[in-house]
N, C-alpha and C positions, 0 to 999 in steps of 0.2 A: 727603787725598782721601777722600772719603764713596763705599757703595757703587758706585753709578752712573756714577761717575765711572771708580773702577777694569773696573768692565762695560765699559765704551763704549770709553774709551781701551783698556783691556789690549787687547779683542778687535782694535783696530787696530793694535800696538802690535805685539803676535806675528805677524801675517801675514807677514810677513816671513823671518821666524825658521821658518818652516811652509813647507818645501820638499817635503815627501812628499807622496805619493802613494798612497792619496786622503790628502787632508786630514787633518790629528788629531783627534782627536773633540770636539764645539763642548764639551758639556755640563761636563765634566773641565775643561776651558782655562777656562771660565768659570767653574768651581768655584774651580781656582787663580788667580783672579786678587781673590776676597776670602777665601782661605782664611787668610792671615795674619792679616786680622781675627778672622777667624772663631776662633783658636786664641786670639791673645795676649787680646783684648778681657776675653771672659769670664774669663783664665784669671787676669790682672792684678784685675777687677773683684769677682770669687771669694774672692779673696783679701783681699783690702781688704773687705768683706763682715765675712768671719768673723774676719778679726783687729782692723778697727777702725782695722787702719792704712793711709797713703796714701805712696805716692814710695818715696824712700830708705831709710824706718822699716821698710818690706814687705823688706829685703835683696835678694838676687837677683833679682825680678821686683820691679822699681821704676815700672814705668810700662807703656803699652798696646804696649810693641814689645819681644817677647824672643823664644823660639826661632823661633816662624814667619815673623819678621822677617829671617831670616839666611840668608845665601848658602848654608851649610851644608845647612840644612834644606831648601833647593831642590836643592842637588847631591846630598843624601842621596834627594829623590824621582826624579832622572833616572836615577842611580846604580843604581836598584832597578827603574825603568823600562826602561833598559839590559837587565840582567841578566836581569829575566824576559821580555823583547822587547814590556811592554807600553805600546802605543800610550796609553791611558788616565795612565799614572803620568807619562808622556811630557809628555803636552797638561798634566798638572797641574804637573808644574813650569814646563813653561812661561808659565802662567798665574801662579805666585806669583813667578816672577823678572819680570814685568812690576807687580806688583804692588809689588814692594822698588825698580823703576827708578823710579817713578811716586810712591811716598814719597817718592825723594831729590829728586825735581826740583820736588814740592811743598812738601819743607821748605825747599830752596834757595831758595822764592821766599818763603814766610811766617815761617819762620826763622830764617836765613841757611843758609847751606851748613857741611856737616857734622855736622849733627843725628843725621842718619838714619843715618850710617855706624856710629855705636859695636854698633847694632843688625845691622848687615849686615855686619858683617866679625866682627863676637862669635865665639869668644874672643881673636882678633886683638888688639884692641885694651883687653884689661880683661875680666873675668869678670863686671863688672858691666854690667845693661843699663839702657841710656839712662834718668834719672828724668823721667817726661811726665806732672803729675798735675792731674786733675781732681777736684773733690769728687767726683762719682760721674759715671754713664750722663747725666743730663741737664744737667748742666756741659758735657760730654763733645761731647755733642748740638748744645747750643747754638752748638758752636762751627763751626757750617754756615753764621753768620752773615758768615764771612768773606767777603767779593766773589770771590775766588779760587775760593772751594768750590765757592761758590753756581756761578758761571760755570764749572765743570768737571764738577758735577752736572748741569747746563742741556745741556752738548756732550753727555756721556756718555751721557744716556738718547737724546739727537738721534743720537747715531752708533749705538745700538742697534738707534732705530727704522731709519735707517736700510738699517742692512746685513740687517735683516728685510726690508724691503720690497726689496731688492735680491737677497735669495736665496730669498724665496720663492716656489713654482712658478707661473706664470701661473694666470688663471682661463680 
């Protein structure tokens, strides 16, 4: 799933899971709900960069899903969210574990099921993460051409607009 996607979906996704009162703060939820790209993209991308290499030749970081992909790294931000009572770390993990539900159910449909898991249960199953390789960012890119994407980017920004024009204040 492409930004927009996890936007539109996550924010509906967590509503559920967002039982306080008031609400957890939008900005954070939405932060976490592309923060996992936001972490691995660049961090896989970087790397392959300066070493020239791609996939399983990089070792450890093999592809575009390794720490921020992982349940850990979500339990490790509520964990801390907990402990200092902050609302903010709260809505963030909430937002990256809708983010890791939303990979599994989009790779269970474009590349069968169990893709996404070696990444979200790391180091559970293997020290190493998943190899997911593109020549680079517009390989990467191109790959929105899927009908899946395409139609989950199309919902995602419609549920956006959406829930804007449904919470914003009358005129």
């Amino acid at each position: 799933m492409f930004p927009l996607g996890h936007l539109g979906f996550g924010l509906q996704v967590s509503k559920p899971f967002d039982r306080s009162r008031p609400r957890l703060p939008l900005a954070p939820l939405l932060l976490g709900t592309i923060l996992p790209d936001l972490i691995d993209k660049p961090l896989y991308y970087g790397l392959s960069t300066l070493t020239g290499r791609r996939g399983a030749a990089l070792g450890l970081i093999a592809g575009t899903r390794s720490f921020g992909h992982t349940i850990l790294f979500a339990a490790a931000l509520a964990a801390l969210g907990r402990t200092r009572r902050s609302r903010a770390l709260i809505a963030l993990s909430l937002g990256c574990l809708t983010h890791l539900f939303l990979d599994i159910v989009t790779d269970a449909i474009i590349r069968g099921p169990g893709f996404s898991m070696k990444a979200f249960l790391w180091p559970l199953l293997g020290l190493q993460f998943p190899v997911y390789t593109y020549r680079g960012w517009h390989d990467h890119l191109l790959h929105i051409r899927e009908p899946f994407l395409m139609v989950s980017e199309a919902l995602g920004a419609a549920l956006l607009i959406w829930e804007w024009n449904r919470t914003r204040p009358a005129r």
